[in-house]
C-alpha positions as CSV (number, residue, x, y, z in Angstrom):
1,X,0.7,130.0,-7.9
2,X,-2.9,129.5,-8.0
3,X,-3.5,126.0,-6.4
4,X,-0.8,123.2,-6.7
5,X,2.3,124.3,-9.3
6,X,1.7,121.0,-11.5
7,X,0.1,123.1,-14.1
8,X,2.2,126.8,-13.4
9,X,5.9,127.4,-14.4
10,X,8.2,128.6,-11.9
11,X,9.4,131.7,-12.5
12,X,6.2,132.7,-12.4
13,X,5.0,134.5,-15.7
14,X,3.1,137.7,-16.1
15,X,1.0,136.9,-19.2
16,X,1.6,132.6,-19.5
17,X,-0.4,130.7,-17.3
18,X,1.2,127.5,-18.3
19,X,3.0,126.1,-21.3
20,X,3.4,122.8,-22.8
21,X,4.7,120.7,-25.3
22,X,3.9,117.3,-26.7
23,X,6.1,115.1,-29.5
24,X,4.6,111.8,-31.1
25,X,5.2,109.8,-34.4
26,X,2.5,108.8,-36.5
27,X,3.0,107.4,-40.3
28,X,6.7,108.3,-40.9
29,X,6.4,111.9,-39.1
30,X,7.8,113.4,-36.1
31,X,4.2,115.5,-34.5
32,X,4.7,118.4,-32.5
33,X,2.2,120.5,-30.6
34,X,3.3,123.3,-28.4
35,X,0.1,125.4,-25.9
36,X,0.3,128.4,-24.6
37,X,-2.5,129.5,-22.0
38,X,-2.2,133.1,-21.8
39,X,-3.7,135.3,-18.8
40,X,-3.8,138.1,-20.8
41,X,-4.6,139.5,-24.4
42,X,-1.2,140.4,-25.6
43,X,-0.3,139.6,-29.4
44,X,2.4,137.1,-29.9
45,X,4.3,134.5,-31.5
46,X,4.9,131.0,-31.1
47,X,7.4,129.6,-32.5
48,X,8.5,125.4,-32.8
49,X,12.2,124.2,-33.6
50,X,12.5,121.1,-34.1
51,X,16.1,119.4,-33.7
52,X,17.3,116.0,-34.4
53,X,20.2,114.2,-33.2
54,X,21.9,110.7,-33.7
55,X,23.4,110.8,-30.0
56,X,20.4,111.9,-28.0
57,X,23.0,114.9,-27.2
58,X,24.5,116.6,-30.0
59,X,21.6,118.6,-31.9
60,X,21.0,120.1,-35.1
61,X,17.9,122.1,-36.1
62,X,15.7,120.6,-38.7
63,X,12.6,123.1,-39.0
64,X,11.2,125.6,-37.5
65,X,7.8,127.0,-37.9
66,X,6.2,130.2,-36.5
67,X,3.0,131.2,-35.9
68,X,1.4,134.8,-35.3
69,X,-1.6,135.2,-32.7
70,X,-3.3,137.8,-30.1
71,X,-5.4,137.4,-27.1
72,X,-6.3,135.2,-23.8
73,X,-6.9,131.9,-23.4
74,X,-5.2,128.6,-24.7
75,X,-3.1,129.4,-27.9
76,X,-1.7,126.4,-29.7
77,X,0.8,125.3,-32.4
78,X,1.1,122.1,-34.8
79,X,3.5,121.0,-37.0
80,X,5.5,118.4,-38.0
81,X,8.5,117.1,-40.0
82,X,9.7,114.1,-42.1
83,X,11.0,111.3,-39.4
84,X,13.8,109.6,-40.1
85,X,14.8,105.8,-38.9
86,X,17.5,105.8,-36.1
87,X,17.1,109.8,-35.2
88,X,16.3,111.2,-32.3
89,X,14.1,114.2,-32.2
90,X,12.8,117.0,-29.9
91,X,11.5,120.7,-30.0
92,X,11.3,123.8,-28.4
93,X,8.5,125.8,-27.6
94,X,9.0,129.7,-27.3
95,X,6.3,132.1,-26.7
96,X,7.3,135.6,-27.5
97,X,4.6,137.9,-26.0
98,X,4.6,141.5,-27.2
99,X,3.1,144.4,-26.4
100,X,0.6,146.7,-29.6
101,X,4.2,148.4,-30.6
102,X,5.5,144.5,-30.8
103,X,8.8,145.1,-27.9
104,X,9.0,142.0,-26.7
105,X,7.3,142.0,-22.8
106,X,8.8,137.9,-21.9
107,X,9.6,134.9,-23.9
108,X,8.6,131.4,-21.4
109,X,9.7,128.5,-23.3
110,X,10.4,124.8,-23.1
111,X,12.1,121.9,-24.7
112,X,9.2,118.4,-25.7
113,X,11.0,115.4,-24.3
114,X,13.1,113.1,-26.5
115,X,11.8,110.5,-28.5
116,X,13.9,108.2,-31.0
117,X,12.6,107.0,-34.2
């Protein structure tokens, strides 16, 4: 990787410099924001699923949200859902990059931590 690997997923990627996701609660929602730096310009999508669970391990989907973009640089999605007392939530992040005919060229993802409400 280039420098230190704190900021570089391992596999290394050929088109995601680094990825990231970030869950909070704020005024009865559940806040997700997933980045995407990108290396090169590629079209893609990002999608977020959020889950929920009421065991911190058996997990149910409860939204998922997609969003279409192209190019280089830091790419970013936000959503959120309704949070409900005594749930836990997560999400995960999945960044399909694509090639101009839209085949699929690698798909890095990752899972936010865990956070109970």
């Amino acid at each position: 990787g280039i420098g230190t690997d704190f900021d570089y997923p391992t596999p290394y990627y050929n088109y995601l410099a680094a990825i990231y996701a970030s869950i909070d609660t704020q005024e009865g929602q559940v806040i997700g924001n997933g980045l995407a730096v990108m290396l090169a310009n590629k079209p893609m999508t990002l999608v977020m699923a959020f889950e929920r669970s009421t065991d911190g391990i058996h997990w149910s989907t409860s939204g998922t949200y997609v969003k279409n973009t192209t190019g280089n640089g830091s790419k970013i999605i936000e959503s959120s859902i309704a949070a409900n007392s005594g749930y836990y939530y997560r999400f995960y992040f999945t960044v399909q990059v694509k090639d101009s005919s839209g085949r699929i060229l690698e798909t890095p993802s990752m899972v936010s931590k865990t956070i109970k409400v």
